[in-house]
C-alpha positions as CSV (number, residue, x, y, z in Angstrom):
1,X,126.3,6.1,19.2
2,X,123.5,5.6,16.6
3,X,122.6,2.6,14.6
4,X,123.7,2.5,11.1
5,X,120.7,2.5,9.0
6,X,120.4,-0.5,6.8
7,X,119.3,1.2,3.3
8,X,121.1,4.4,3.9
9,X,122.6,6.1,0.4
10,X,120.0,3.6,-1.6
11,X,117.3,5.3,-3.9
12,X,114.0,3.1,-4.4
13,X,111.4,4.3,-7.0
14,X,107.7,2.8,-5.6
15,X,105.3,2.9,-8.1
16,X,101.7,3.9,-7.6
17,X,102.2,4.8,-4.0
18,X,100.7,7.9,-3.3
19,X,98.6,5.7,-0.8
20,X,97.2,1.8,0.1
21,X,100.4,-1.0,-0.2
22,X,102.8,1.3,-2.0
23,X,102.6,4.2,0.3
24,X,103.0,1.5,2.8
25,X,106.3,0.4,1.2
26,X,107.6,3.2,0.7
27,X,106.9,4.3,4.3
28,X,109.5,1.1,5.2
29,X,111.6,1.7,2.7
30,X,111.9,5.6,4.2
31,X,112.4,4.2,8.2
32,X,114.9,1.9,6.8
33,X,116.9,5.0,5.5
34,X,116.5,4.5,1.6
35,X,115.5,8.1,-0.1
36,X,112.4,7.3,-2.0
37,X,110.6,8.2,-5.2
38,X,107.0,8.6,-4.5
39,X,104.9,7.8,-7.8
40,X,101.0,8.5,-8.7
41,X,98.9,9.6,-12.1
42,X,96.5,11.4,-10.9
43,X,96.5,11.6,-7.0
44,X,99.2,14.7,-7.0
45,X,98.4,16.2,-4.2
46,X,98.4,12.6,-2.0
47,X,102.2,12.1,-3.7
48,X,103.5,14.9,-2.9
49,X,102.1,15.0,1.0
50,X,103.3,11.3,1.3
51,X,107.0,12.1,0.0
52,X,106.9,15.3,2.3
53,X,106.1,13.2,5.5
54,X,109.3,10.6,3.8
55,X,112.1,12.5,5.0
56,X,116.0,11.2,3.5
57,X,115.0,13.6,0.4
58,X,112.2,11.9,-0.6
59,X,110.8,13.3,-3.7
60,X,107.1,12.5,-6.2
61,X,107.6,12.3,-8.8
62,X,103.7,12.2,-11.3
63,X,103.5,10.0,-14.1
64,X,101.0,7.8,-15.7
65,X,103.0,4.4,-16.4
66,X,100.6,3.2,-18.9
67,X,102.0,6.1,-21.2
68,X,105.4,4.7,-22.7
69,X,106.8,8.5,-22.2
70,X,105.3,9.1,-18.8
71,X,107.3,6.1,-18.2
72,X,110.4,7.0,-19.8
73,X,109.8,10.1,-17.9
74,X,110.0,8.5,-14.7
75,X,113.2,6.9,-14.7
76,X,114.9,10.0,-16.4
77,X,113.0,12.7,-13.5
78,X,114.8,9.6,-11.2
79,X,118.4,9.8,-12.6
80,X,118.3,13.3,-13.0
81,X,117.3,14.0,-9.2
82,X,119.0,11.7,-7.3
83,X,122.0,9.8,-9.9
84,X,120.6,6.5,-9.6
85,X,118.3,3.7,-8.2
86,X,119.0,0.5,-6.7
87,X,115.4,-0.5,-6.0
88,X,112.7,-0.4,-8.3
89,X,108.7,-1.7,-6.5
90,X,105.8,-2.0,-8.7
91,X,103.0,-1.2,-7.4
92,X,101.1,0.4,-10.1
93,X,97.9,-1.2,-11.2
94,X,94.6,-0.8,-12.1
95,X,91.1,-3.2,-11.7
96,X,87.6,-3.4,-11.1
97,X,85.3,-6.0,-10.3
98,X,83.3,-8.1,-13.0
99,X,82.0,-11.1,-12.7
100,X,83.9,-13.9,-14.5
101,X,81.0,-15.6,-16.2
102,X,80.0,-11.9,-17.5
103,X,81.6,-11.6,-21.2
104,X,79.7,-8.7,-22.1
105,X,80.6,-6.6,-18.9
106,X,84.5,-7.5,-19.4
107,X,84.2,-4.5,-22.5
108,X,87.1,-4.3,-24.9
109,X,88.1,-0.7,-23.9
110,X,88.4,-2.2,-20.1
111,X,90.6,-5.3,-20.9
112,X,93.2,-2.7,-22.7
113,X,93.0,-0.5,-19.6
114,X,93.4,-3.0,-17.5
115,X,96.7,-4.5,-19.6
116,X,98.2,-1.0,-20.4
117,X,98.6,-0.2,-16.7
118,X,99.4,-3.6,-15.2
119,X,101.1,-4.8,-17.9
120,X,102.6,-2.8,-20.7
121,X,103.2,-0.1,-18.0
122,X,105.5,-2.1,-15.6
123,X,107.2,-3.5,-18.0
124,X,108.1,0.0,-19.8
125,X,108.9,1.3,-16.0
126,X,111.1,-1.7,-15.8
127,X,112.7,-1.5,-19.2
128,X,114.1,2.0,-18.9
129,X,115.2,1.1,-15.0
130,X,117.2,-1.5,-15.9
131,X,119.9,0.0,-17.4
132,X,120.3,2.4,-14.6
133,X,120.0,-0.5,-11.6
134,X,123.0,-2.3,-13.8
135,X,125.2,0.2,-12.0
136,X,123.9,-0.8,-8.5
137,X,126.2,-3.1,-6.0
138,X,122.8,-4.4,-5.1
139,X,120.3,-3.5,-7.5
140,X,116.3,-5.2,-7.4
141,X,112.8,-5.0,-9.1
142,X,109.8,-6.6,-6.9
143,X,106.7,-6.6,-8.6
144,X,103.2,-6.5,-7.0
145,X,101.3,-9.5,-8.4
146,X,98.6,-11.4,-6.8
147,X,97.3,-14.7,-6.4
148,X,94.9,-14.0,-9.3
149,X,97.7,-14.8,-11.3
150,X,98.2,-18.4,-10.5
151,X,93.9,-19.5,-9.5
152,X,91.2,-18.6,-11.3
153,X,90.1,-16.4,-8.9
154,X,90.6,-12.2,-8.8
155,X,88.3,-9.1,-9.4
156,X,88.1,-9.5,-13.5
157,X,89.4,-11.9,-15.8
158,X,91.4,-9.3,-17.4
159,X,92.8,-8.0,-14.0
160,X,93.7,-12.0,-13.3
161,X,95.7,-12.4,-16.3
162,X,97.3,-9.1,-16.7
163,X,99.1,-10.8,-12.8
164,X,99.4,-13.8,-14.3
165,X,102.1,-12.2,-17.4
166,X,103.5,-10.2,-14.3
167,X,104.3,-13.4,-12.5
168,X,105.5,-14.9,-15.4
169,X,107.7,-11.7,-16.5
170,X,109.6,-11.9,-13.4
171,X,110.8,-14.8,-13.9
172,X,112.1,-14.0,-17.4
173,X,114.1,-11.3,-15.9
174,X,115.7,-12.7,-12.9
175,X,116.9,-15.3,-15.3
176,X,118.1,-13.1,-18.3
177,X,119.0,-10.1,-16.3
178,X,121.2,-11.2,-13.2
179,X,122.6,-9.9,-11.0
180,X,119.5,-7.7,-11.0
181,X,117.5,-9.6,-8.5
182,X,113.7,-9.9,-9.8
183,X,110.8,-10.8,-7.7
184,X,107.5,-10.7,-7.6
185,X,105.0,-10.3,-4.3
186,X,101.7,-11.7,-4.6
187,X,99.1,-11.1,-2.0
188,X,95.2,-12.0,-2.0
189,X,92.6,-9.4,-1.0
190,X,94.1,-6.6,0.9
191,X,92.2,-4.2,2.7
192,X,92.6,-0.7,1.1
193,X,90.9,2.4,-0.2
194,X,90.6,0.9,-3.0
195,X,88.8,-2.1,-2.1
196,X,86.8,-0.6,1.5
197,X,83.5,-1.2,-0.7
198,X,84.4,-5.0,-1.1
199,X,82.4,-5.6,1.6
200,X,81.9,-9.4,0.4
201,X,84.8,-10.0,-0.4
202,X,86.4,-9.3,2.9
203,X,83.7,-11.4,4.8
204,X,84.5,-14.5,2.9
205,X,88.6,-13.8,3.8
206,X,87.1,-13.8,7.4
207,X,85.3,-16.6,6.9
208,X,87.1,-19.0,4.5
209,X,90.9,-17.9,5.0
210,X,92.9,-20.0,7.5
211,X,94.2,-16.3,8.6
212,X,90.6,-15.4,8.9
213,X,91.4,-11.4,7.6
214,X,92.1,-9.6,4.7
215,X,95.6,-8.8,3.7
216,X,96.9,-5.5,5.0
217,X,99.3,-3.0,3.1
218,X,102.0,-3.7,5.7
219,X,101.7,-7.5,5.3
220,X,102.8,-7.1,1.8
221,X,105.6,-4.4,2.4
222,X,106.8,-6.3,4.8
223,X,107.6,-9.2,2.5
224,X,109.2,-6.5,-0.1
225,X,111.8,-5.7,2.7
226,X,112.4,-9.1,3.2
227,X,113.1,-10.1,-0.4
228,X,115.3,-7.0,-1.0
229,X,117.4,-8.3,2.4
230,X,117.8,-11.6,0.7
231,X,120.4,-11.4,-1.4
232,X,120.1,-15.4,-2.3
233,X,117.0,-14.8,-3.7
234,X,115.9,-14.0,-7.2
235,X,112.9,-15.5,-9.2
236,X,110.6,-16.1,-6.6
237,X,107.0,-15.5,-6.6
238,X,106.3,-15.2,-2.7
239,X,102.4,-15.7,-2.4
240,X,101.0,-13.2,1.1
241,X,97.8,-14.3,0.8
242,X,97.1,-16.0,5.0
243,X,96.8,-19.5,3.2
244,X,93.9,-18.4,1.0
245,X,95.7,-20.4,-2.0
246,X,95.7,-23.4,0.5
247,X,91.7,-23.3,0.1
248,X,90.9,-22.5,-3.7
């Protein structure tokens, strides 16, 4: 007799997570039974292979989140394939490393970048989700954040505060917006495509971090699954970070 599957008949939009920590959650999301909407901008062709290897219907769905229609876009290409959502992961985000004492580097055009994805796109992905995870008996946003968003520390200034407003947003909504539970994930450095030239930055996690290793995608999805099996839970920043935080 087999095993009833624990998010069976749930549909969980991951954003940005046509690889690294959202294909990663998505992936768990997938073994635990939800159907899941795959997400990317640009990397189409990653999406759709991720979704296809998915199974439960999984579907990709592009769209670039800093764009307030792509967004809009999103949720509606959601409802209209599958009738709801009960899970909604951020993921989505964009960086790149400057130094903090570098003003001049830290370029206008790259702040606003760095805001419209991270910011002003999760929160337009959110905004139009909400009304459709209302109709959810169990209905969630998680957010990826960091730890740049509560030490001075991450790979720009911009990219540190654009998590800070994310930490700080979720717990805006989990208060306003119950029972809609809201939380945020917020890992240090993990160790993903888009950080495999980091090569410094991963020596001093080996070096400095009482877990002496980078983050990996799976350490951070596995602390999504266990915030969306909490039912208890709402407003909680839960820092993934191997006791980095415990250091700086």
């Amino acid at each position: 007799m087999s095993q009833p599957v624990e998010m069976a008949g749930r549909v969980a939009l991951v954003t940005g997570s046509s690889s690294g920590i959202g294909e990663q959650v998505a992936r768990r999301l997938a073994g635990l039974g939800a159907t899941v909407v795959v997400n990317s901008s640009s990397s189409t062709a990653d999406g759709e292979r991720v979704a296809g290897e998915l199974g439960n219907g999984a579907t990709y769905v592009q769209a670039d989140i800093s764009d307030g229609a792509h967004a809009q876009r999103l949720i509606d290409t959601v409802i209209e394939r599958l009738g709801r959502i009960d899970v909604l992961v951020n993921n989505a985000g964009w960086t790149i490393r400057i130094d903090h004492r570098d003003l001049e580097a830290l370029t206008d055009d790259i702040f606003k970048r760095t805001f419209d994805v991270n910011v002003w796109g999760t929160w337009a992905v959110t905004k139009a989700a909400i009304p459709h995870l209302r109709l959810s008996d169990d209905p969630n946003i998680v957010t990826i954040t960091s730890v740049a968003g509560l030490r001075p520390v991450g790979s720009s200034m911009a990219y540190a505060m654009s998590k800070a407003a994310l930490n700080h947003m979720t717990l805006l909504l989990a208060k306003s917006y119950a029972p809609i539970r809201v939380n945020a994930v917020a890992p240090g450095l993990v160790a993903t495509q888009w950080t495999s030239e980091w090569h410094d930055l991963h020596a001093a996690m080996e070096k400095r971090n009482p877990i002496a290793r980078s983050a990996t995608p799976d350490d951070v999805a596995e602390a999504v699954i266990g915030l969306l099996r909490n039912r208890y839970v709402t407003g909680e920043i839960l820092v993934v970070d191997g006791g980095f935080t415990q250091v700086v």
